[in-house]
C-alpha positions as MATLAB code, in Angstrom:
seq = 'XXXXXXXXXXXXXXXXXXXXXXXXXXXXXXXXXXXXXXXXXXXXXXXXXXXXXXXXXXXXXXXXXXXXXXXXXXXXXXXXXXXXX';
ca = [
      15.012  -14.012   23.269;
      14.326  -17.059   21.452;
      16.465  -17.558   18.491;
      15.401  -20.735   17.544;
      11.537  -19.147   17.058;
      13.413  -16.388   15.326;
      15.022  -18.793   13.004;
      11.639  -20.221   12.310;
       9.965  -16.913   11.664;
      13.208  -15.638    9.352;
      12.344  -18.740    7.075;
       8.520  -18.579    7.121;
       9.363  -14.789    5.950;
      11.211  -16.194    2.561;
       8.149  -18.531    1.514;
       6.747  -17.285   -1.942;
       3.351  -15.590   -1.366;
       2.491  -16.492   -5.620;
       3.813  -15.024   -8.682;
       7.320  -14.628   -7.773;
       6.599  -12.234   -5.117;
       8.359  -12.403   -1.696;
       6.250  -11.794    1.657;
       7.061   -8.500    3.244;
      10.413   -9.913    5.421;
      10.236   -6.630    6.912;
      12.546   -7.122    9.904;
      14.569   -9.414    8.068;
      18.164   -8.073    7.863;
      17.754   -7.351   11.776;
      17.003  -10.657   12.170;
      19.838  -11.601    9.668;
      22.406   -9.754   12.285;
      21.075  -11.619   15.179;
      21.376  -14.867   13.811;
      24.881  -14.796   12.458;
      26.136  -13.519   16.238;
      24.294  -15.970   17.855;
      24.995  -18.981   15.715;
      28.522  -18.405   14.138;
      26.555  -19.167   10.348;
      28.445  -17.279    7.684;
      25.469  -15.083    6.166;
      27.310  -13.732    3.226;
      25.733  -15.582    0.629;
      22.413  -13.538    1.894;
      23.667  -11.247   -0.577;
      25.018  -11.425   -4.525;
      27.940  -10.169   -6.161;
      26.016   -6.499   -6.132;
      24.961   -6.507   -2.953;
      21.652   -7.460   -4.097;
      19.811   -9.762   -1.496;
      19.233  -13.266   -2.650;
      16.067  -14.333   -0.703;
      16.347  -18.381   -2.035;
      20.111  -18.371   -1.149;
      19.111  -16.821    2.650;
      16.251  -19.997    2.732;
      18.788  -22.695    1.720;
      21.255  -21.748    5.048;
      18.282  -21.570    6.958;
      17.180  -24.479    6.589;
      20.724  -26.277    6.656;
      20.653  -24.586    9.928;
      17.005  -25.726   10.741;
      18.274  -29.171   10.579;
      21.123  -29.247   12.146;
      21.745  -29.986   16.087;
      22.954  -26.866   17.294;
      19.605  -25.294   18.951;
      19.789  -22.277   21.261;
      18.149  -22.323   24.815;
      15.727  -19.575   25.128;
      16.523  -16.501   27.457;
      20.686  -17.303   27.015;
      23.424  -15.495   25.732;
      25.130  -16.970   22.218;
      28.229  -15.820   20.065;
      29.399  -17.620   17.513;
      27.257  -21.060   19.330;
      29.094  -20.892   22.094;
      27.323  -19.916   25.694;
      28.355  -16.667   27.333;
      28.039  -16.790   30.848;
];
């Protein structure tokens, strides 16, 4: 598994197709699980007061993530950023 490609494809999923309509994110929330594990990121503001998922809030940690220095080698083991051997 890659999960910096899967970070990239998580954020190209939130880009506004026109008219205030989101692209299909499909797989999204999966994704959403994956990432959190692996990285340690605190996902909850994914999500407003009603549960309701906030697709500009879920861009805005990606990319603070995106530009941060902690990157993830492909085909190894993450929880919370930290390496399991």
């Amino acid at each position: 598994m890659d999960m910096n490609q899967q970070i990239r494809l998580m954020r190209k999923a939130l880009v506004l197709k026109g008219n205030d309509e989101w692209i299909d994110w499909g797989n999204f929330l999966i994704w959403r699980r994956k990432f959190e594990v692996y990285s340690g990121v605190d996902c909850s503001s994914f999500y407003g007061k009603k549960g309701v998922f906030q697709p500009r809030a879920a861009a805005a940690v990606l990319d603070r993530h995106l530009v941060s220095p902690m990157h993830f080698e492909a085909g190894k083991r993450y929880f919370f950023g930290s390496l399991v051997a």
